[in-house]
ROMI-548805 format. One line per 4 residues: number of its first residue (from 1); their letters; for each residue x negated, y, z negated of N, C-alpha, C. Coordinates in pm, 1 decimal, padded with zeros to 6 digits. Example, Ala and Ser with C-alpha at 12.3 -4.5 7.8 and 13.67 -1.06 7.14 Angstrom:
1> as> -01319.0:-00569.0:-00780.0:-01230.0:-00450.0:-00780.0:-01320.0:-00330.0:-00780.0; -01285.0:-00225.0:-00708.0:-01367.0:-00106.0:-00714.0:-01290.0:00003.0:-00787.0
This chain:
1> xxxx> 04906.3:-01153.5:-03455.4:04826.1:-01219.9:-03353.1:04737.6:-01325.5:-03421.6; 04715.3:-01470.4:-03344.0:04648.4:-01526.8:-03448.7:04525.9:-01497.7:-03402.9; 04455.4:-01561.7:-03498.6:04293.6:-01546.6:-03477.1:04252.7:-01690.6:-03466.7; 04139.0:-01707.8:-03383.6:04060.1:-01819.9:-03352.2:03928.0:-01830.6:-03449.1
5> xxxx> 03950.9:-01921.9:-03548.6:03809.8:-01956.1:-03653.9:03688.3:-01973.8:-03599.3; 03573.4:-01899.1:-03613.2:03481.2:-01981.1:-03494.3:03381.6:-02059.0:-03648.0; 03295.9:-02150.1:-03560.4:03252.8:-02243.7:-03687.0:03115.3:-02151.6:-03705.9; 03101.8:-02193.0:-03862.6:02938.0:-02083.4:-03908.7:02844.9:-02155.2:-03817.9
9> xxxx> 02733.3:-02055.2:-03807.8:02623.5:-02067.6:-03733.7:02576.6:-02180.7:-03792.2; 02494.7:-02286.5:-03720.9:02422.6:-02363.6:-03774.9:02267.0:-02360.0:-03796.8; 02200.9:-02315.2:-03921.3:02050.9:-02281.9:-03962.3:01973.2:-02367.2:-03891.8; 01835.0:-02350.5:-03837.6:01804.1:-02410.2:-03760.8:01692.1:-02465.7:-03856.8
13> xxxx> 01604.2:-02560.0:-03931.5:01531.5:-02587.0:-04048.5:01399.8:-02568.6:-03983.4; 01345.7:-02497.6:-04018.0:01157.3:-02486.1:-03949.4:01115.6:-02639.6:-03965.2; 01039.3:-02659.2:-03912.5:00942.7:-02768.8:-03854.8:00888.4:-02833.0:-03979.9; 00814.6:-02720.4:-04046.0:00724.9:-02694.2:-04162.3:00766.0:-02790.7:-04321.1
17> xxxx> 00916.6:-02743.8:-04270.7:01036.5:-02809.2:-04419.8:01059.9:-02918.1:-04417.1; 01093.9:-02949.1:-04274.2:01136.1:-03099.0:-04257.8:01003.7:-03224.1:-04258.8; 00922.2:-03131.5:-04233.6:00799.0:-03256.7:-04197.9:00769.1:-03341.2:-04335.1; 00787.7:-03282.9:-04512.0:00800.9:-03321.6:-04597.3:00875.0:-03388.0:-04677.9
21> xxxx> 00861.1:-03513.1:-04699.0:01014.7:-03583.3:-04847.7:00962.7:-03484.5:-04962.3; 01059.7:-03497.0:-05049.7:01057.2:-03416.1:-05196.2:00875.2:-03468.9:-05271.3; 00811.5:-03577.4:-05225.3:00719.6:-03651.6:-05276.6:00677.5:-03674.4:-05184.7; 00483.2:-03705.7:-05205.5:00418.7:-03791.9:-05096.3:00406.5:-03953.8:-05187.5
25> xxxx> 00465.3:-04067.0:-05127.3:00354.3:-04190.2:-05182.7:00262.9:-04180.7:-05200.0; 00202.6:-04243.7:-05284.0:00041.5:-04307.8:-05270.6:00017.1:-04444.1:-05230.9; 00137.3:-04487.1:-05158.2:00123.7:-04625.9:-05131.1:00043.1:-04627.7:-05016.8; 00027.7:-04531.0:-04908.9:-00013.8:-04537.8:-04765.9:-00181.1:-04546.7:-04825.7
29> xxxx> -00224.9:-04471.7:-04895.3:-00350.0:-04410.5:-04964.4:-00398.9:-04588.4:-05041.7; -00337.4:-04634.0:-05105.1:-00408.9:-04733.3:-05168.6:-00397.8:-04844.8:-05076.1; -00308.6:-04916.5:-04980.6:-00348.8:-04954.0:-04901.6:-00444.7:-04937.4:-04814.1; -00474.2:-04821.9:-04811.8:-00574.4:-04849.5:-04680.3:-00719.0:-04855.7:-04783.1
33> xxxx> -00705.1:-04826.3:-04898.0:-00870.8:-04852.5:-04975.5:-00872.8:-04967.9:-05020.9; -00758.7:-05067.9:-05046.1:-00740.6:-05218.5:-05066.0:-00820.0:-05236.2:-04942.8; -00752.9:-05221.1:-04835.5:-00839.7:-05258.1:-04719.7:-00962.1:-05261.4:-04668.5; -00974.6:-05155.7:-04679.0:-01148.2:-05051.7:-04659.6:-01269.5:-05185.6:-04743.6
37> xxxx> -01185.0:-05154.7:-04862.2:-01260.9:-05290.4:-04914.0:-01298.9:-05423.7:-04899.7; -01191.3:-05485.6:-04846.6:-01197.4:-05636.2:-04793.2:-01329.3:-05628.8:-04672.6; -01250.9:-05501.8:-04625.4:-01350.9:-05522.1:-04474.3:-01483.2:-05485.2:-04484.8; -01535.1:-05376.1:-04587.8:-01660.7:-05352.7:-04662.7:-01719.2:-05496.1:-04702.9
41> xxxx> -01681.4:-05595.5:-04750.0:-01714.5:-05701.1:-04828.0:-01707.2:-05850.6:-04715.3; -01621.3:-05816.0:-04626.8:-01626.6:-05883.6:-04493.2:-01800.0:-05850.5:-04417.7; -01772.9:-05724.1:-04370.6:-01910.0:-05684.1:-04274.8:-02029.1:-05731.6:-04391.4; -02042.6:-05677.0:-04483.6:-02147.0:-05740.2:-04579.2:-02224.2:-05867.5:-04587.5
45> xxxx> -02126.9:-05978.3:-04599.9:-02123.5:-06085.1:-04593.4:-02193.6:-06100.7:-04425.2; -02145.5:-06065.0:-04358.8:-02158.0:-06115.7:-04200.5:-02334.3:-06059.0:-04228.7; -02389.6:-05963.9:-04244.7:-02498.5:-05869.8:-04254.9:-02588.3:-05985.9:-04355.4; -02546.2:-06009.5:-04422.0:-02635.1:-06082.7:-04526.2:-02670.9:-06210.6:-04451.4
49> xxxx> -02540.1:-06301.3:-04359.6:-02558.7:-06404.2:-04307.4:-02662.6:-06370.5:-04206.8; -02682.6:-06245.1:-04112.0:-02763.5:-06236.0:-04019.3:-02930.0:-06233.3:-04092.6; -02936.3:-06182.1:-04187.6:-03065.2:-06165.7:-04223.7:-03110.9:-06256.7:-04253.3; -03059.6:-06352.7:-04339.2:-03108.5:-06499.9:-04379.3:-03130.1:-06559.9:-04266.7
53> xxxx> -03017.1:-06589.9:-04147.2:-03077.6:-06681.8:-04029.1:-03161.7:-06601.7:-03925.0; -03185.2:-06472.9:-03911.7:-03315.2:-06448.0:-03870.5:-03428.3:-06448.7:-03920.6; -03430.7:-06499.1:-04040.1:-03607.0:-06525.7:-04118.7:-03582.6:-06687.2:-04169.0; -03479.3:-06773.3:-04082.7:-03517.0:-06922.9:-04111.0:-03541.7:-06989.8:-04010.3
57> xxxx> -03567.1:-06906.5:-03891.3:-03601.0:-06998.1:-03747.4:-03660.7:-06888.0:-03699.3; -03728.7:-06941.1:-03584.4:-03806.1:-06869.1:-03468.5:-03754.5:-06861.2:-03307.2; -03555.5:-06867.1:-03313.8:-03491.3:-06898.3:-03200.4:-03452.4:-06729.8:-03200.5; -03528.6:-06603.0:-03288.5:-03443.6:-06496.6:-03275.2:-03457.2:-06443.8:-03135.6
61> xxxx> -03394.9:-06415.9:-03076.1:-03369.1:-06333.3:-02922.8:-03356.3:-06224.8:-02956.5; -03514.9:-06137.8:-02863.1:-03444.0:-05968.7:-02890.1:-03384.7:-05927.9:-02715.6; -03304.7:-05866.2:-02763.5:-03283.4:-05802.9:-02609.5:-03217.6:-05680.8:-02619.1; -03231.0:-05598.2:-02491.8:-03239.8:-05457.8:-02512.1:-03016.0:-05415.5:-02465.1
65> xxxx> -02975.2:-05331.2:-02533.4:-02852.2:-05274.1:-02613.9:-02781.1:-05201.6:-02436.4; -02689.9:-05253.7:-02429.1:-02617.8:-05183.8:-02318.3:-02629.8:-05015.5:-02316.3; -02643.1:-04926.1:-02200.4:-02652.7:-04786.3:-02295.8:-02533.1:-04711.6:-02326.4; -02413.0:-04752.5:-02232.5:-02297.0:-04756.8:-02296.9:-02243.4:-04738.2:-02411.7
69> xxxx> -02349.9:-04818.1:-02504.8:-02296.5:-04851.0:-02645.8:-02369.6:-04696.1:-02719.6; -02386.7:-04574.5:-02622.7:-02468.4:-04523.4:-02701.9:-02382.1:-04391.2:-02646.7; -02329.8:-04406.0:-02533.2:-02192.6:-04315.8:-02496.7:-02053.9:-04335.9:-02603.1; -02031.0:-04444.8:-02595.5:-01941.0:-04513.0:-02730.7:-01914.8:-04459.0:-02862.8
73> xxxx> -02050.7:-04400.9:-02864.0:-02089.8:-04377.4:-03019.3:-02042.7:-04243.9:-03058.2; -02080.1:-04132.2:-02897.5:-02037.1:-03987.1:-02948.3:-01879.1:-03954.1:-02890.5; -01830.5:-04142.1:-02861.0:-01683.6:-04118.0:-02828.1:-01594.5:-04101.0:-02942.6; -01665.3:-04214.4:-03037.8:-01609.7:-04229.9:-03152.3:-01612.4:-04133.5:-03296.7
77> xxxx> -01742.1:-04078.1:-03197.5:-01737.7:-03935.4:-03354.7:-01669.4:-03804.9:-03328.7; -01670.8:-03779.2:-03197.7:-01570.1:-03706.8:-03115.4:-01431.5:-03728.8:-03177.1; -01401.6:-03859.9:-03172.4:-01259.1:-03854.1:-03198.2:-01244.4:-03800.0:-03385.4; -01328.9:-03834.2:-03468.4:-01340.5:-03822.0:-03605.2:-01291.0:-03695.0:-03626.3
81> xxxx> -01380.3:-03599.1:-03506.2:-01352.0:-03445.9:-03552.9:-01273.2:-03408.9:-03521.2; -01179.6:-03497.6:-03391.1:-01032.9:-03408.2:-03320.3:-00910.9:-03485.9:-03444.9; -00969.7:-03575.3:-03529.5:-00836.4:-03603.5:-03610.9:-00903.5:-03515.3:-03716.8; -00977.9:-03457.6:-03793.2:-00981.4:-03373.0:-03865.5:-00906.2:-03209.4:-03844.6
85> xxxx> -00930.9:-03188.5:-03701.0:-00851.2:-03063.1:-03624.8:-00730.1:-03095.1:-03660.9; -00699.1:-03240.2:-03627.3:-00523.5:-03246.9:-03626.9:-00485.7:-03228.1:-03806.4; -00532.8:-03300.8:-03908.9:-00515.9:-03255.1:-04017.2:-00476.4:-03102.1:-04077.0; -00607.1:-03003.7:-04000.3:-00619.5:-02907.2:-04083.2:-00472.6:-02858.7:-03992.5
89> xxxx> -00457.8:-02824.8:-03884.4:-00339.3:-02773.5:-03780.6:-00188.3:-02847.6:-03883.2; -00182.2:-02977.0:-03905.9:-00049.9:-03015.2:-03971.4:-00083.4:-02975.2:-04113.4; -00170.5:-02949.4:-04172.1:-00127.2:-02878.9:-04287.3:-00124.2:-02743.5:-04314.3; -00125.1:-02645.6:-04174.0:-00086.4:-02489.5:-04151.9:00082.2:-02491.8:-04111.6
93> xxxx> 00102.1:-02625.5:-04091.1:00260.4:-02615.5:-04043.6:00329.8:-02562.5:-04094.9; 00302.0:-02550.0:-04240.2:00406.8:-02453.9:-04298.4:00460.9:-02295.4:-04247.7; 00313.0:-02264.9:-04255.9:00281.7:-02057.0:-04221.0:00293.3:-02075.0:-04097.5; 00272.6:-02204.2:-03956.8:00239.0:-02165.1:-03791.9:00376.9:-02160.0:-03779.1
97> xxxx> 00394.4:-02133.4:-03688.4:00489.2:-02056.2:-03572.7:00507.8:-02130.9:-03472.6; 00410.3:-02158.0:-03425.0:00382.8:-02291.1:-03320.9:00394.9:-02405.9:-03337.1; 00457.8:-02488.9:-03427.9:00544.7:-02601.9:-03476.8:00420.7:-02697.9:-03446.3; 00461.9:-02845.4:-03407.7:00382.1:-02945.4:-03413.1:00287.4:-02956.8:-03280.4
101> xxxx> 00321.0:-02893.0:-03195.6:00247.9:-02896.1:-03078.0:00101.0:-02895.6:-03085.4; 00036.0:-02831.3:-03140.9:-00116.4:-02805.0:-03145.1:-00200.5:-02961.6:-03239.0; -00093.7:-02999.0:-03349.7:-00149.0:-03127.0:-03420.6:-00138.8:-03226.2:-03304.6; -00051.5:-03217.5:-03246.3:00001.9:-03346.2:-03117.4:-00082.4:-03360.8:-03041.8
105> xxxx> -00161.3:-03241.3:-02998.8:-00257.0:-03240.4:-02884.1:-00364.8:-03314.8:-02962.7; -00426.3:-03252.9:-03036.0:-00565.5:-03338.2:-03144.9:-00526.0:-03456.6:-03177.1; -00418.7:-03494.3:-03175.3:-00396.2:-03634.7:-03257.7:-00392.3:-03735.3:-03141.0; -00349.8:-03694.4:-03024.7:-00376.7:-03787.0:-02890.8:-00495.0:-03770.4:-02847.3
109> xxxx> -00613.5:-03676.9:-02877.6:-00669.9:-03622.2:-02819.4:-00792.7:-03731.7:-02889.8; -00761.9:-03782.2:-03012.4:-00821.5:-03893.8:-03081.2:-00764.4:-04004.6:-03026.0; -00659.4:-04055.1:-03028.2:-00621.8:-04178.9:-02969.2:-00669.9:-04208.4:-02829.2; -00693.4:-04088.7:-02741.7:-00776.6:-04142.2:-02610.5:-00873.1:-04151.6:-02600.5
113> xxxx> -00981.0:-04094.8:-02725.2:-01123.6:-04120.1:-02753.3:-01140.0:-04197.0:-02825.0; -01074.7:-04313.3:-02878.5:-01049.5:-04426.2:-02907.5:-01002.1:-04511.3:-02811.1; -00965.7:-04527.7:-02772.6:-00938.3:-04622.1:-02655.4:-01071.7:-04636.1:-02554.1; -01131.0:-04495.6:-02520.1:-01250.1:-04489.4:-02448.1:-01330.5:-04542.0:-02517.0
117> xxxx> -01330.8:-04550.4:-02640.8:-01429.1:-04633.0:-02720.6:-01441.1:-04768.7:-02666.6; -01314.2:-04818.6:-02710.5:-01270.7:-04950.7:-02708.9:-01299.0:-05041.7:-02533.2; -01240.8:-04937.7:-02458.6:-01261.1:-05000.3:-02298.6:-01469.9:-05015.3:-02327.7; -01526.4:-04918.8:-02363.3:-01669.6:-04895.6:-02326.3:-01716.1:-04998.2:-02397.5
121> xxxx> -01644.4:-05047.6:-02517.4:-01725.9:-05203.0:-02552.8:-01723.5:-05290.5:-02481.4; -01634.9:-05279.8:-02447.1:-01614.7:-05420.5:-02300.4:-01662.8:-05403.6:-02209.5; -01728.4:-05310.7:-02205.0:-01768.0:-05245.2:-02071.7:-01880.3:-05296.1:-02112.3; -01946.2:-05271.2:-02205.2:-02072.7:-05347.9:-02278.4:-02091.1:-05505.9:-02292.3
125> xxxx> -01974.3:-05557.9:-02313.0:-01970.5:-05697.4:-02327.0:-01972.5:-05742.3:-02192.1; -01917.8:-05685.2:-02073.5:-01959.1:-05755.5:-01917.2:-02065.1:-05710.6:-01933.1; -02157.4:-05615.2:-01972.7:-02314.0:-05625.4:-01918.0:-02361.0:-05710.3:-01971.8; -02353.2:-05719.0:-02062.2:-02453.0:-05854.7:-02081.7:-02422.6:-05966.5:-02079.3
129> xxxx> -02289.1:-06018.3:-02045.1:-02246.8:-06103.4:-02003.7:-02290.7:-06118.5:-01861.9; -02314.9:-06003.8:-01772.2:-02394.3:-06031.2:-01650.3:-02543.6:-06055.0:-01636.0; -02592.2:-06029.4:-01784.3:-02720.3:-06052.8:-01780.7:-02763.2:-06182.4:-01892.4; -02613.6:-06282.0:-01838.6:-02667.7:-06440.9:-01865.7:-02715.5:-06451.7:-02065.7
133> xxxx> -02629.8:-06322.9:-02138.9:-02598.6:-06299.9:-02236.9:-02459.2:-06383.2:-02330.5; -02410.9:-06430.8:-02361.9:-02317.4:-06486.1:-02423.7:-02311.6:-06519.0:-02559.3; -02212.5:-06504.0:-02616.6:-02164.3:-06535.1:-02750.7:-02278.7:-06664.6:-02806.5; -02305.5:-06788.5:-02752.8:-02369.6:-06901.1:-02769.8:-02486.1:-06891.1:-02697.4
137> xxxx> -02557.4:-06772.0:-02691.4:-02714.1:-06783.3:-02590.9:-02778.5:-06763.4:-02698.3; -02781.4:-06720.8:-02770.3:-02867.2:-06690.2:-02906.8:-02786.0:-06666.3:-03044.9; -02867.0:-06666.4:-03110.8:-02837.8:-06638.7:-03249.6:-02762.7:-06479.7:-03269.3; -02903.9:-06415.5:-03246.9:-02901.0:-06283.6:-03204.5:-02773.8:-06227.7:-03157.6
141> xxxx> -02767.0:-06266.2:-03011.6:-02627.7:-06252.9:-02923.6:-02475.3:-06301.5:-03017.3; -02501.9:-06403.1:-03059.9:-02374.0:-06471.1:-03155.7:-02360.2:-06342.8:-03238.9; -02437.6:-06254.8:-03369.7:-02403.9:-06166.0:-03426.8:-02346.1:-06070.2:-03364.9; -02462.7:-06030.0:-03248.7:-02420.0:-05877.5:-03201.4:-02260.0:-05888.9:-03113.0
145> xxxx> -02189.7:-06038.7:-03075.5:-02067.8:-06031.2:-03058.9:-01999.0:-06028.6:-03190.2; -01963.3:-06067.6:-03241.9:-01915.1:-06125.2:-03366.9:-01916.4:-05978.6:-03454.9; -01987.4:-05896.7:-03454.2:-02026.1:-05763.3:-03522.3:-01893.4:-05707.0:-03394.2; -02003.1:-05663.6:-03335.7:-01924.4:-05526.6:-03250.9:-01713.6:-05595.1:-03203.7
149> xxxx> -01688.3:-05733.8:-03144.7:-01576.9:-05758.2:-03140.8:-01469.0:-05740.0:-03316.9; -01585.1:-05789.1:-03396.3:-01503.0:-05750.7:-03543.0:-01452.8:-05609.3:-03533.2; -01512.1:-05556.2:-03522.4:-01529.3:-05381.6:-03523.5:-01410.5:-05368.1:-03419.6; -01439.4:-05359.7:-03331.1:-01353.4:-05321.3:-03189.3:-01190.7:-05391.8:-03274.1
153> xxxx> -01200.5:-05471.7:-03293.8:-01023.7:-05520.7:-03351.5:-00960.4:-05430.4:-03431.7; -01061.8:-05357.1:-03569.2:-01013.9:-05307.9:-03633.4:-01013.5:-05125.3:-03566.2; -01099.5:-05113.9:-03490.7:-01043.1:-05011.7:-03405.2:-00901.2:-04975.3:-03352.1; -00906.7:-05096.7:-03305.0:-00779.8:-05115.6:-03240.1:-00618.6:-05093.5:-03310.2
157> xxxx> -00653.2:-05210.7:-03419.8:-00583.1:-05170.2:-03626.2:-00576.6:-04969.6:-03608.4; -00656.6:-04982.3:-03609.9:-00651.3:-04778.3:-03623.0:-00567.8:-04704.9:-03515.3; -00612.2:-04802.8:-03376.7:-00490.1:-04701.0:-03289.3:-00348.1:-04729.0:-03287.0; -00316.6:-04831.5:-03342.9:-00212.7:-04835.5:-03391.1:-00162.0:-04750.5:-03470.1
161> xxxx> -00204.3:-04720.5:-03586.8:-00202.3:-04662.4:-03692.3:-00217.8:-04494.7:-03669.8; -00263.5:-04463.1:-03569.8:-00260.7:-04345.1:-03515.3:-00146.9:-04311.9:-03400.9; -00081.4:-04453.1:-03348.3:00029.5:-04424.7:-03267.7:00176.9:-04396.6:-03402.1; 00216.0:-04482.4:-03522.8:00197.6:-04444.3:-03592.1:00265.2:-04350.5:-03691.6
165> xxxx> 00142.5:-04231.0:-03704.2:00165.5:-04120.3:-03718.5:00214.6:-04024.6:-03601.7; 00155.9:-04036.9:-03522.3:00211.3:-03973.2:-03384.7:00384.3:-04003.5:-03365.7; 00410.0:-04091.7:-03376.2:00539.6:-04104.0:-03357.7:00641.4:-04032.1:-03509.9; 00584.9:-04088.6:-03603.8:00627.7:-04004.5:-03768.9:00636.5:-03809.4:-03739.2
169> xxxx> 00516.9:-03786.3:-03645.6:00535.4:-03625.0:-03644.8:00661.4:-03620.6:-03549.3; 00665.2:-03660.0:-03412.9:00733.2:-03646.6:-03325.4:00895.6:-03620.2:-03418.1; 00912.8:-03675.0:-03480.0:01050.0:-03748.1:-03549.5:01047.3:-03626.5:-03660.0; 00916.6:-03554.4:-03673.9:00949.2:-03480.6:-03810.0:00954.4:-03498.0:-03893.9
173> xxxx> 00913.0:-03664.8:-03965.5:00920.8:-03676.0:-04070.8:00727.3:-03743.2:-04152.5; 00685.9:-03712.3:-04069.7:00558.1:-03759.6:-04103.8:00496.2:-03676.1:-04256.3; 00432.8:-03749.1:-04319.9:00395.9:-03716.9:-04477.6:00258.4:-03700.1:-04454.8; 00190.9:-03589.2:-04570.3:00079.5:-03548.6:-04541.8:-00025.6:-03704.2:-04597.5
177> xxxx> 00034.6:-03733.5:-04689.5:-00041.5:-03874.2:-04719.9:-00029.6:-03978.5:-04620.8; 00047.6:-03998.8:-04544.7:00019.5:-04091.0:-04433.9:-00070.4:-04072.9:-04356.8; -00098.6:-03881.4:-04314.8:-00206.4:-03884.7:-04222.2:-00318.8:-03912.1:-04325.7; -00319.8:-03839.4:-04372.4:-00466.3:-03888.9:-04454.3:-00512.6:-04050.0:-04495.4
181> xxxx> -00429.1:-04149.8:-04490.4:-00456.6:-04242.9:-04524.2:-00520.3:-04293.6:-04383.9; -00474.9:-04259.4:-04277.8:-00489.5:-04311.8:-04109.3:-00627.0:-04234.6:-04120.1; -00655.6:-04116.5:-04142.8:-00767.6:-04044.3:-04124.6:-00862.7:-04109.6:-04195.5; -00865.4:-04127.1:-04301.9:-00960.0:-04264.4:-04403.1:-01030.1:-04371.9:-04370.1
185> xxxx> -00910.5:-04418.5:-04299.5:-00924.9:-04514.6:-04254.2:-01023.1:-04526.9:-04083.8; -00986.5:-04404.6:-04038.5:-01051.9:-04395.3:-03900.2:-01196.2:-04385.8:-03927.2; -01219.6:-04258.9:-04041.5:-01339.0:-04226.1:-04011.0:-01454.8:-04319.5:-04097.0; -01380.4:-04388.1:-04164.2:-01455.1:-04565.9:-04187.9:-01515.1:-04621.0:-04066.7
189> xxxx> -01395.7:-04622.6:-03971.6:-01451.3:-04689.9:-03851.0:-01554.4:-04643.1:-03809.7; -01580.4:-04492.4:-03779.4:-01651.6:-04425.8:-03730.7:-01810.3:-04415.3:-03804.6; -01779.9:-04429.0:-03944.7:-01933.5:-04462.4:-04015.9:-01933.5:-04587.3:-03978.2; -01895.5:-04687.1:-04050.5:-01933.1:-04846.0:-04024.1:-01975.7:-04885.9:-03858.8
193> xxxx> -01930.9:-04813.0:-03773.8:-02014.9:-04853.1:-03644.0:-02122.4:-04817.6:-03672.0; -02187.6:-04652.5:-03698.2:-02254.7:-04628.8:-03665.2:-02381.5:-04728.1:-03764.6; -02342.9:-04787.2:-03909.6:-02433.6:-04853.3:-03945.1:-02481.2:-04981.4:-03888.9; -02325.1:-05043.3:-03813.1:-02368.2:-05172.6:-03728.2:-02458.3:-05144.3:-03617.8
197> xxxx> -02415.2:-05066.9:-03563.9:-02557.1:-05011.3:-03444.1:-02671.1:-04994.8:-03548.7; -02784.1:-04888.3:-03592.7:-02820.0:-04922.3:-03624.3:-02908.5:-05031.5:-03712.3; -02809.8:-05141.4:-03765.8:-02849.5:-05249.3:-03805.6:-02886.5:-05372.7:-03685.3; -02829.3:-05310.1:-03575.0:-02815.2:-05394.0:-03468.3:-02933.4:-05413.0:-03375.9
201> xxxx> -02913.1:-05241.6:-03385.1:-03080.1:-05200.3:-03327.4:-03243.4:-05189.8:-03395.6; -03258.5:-05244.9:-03556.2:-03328.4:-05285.3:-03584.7:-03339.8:-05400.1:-03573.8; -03262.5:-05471.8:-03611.6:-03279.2:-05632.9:-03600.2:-03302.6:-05714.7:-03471.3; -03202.3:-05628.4:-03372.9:-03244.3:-05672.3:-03226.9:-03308.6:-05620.4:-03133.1
């Protein structure tokens, strides 16, 4: 009688195995501190320019800070700590059981508290644009756009960079140095606002 071959089972590879190459780069990692830097030495510069032309004229305009920009603030540190959640969760992937699902949730869970960031600056920029505020009404006003829109771009740079990784896990092949380089890079953002506000809110 013949017999019918059936084909071997096919192993199914945990989550955990695949999410790794044999190596992490360090290319993701030094790019983003090449960067970190430029833009450290960028905002600087802009900071130094504000101080000099507010102590060479008497055209400084103070005016009082959307409060928005102060909802903004615990949007953006909010998100700092849900991509730290997502870190520590993708690097249990090995031992969890529960595959990528739980990093996925934290890692969007930052990308929409980023975005809420991002809408709430603008949300800031019509207020005072309704209150006869503009890029060219003052000196003052010229920085505090020029600051916070700098900022908001490279926010933006980050949610990219967080879509990303999001898509690298989805696929299974995301590297622990990629997140960390995106994470670096975020929570830059997340200090450097908070010094532009404050610098913002002394000066103005």
């Amino acid at each position: 009688m013949a017999t019918t071959l059936q084909p071997p089972p096919i192993a199914k590879v945990p989550f955990g195995v695949r999410r790794l190459k044999q190596y992490d780069s360090e290319a993701p990692s030094t790019g983003v501190w090449v960067g970190l830097a430029a833009i450290t030495m960028t905002f600087a510069a802009f900071t130094s320019a504000m101080v000099v032309r507010e102590g060479s004229a008497n055209d400084w305009r103070h005016f009082a800070f959307p409060t928005i920009l102060y909802f903004n603030t615990l949007a953006l540190i909010a998100s700092s700590f849900t991509l730290q959640v997502a870190r520590k969760r993708f690097a249990s992937l090995d031992t969890s059981a529960t595959g990528a699902a739980p990093t996925l949730r934290a890692l969007y869970g930052t990308l929409v508290l980023g975005c809420a960031f991002v809408i709430g600056q603008y949300a800031a920029w019509q207020q005072l644009r309704s209150e006869g505020l503009y890029l060219s009404s003052a000196p003052s006003s010229s920085f505090f756009y020029v600051f916070t829109v700098l900022h908001a771009l490279h926010v933006i740079g980050g949610l990219c960079g967080l879509l990303y990784v999001i898509s690298k896990l989805h696929r299974a092949v995301l590297r622990r140095n990629t997140l960390s380089a995106a994470s670096h890079y975020w929570h830059f953002m997340d200090v450097l606002w908070i010094y532009l506000l404050l610098l913002l809110w002394i000066r103005i």
